[in-house]
Each structure stands twice: as C-alpha cells, then as structure tokens.
N, C-alpha and C positions, 0 to 999 in steps of 0.2 A: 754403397754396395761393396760385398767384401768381394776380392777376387783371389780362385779358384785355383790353384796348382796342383799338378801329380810331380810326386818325384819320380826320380830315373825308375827307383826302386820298385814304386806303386807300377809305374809304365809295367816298368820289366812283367811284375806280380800279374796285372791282365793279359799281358799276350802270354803268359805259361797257362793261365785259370781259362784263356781263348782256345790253346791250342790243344788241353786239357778235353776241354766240352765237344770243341769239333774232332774228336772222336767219334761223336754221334752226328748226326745230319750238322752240319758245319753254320746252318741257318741259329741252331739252339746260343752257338761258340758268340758269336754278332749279337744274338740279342741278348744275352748275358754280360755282356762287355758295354753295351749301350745302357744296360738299366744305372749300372757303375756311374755312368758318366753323366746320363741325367738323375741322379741321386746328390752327387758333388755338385752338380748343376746349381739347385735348391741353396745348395752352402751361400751362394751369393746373395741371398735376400734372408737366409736365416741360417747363419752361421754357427749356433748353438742347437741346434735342432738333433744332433747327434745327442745323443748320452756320452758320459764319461766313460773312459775303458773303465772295466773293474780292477782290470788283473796291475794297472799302471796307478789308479787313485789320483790321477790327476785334473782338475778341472781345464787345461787347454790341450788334454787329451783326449779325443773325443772319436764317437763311431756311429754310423749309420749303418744297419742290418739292411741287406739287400740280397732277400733268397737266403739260400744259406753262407752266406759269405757274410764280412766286417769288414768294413773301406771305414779303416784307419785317417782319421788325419789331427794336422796339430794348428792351433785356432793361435797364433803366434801373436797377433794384434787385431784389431778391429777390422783392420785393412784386407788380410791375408788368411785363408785358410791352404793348408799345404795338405793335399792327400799324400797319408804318409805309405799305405801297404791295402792290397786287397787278399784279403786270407780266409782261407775256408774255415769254418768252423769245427770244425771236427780233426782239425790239423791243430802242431803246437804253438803254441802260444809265440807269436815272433818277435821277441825282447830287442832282439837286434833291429830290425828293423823300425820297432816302435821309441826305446828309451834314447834320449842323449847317452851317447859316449862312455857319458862321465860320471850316468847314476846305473846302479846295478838293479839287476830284475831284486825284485824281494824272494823271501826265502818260501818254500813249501813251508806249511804247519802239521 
C-alpha cells in the first residue's frame, strides 16, 4: 500500500479553493475539499491511476481530474505518493508548485 501525503503547499491550495467555494452556501466549500481527499485516498491501492501532467511530460508527475480542478501529485517511489497542488483549471499553469527547483517550466511554441 502506497502512502498518501499533501504538502504544505497542496494544504495551503484546498483551504484558498475551500474558502473560495464557501462563498456560496459553505456546505458546496466541505464537499469539494472532501472529494480532493477521497481522490488522493484511491492513490493508496492505485498509485498510477492519475495520468501524466502534460504541460510537465513526466511519468512520476501525475494528476487526478476532480470537478474542475487537477490534484497534482509526484509518485516519488512505490512507497509514497506526495499531493503536490490542488489547481483549478482554468487558472495558470503552477510550474512553481509543480517542477523541482532545478528544472525550468518548458518554453511556449
């Protein structure tokens, strides 16, 4: 069984996308933040279940479509899947929060 982490970052990314939603009746902000967590849930028995991001091309970069959001995470070892960001769709692209450090977003064509 792999297990399941959020980073601070992912944390942070749900209570802005909670406190975002609960705008509207505050019920919608909870169960939007809940489907998040049982989505990552599933990572534990099927770790690859995500697709690969595109915009990264990397195969231990991976995401689950939930609603209209991407819960980002990075499949580090057999052991470990780490949710890396939860990011709406229709927003840009979060290089920072998604690449290492150390490798740069790729270029527009």
């Amino acid at each position: 069984m792999v297990e399941v982490r959020f980073s601070e970052n992912a944390l942070s990314d749900m209570g802005s996308i909670a406190a975002y939603i609960a705008r509207d009746p505050e019920f919608h902000a909870a169960k939007q933040v809940e489907r998040f967590f049982e989505s990552a849930e599933r990572l534990r028995t099927h770790p690859r279940m995500g697709r690969m991001v595109p915009e990264v091309g990397h195969p231990t970069i991976r995401e689950l479509i939930v609603g209209n959001y991407r819960v980002m995470y990075h499949l580090s070892k057999e052991e470990l899947a780490e949710v890396l960001t939860g990011h709406h769709s229709a927003r840009k692209f979060p290089f920072a929060r998604v690449l290492p450090k150390t490798t740069k977003p790729p270029r527009a064509k």
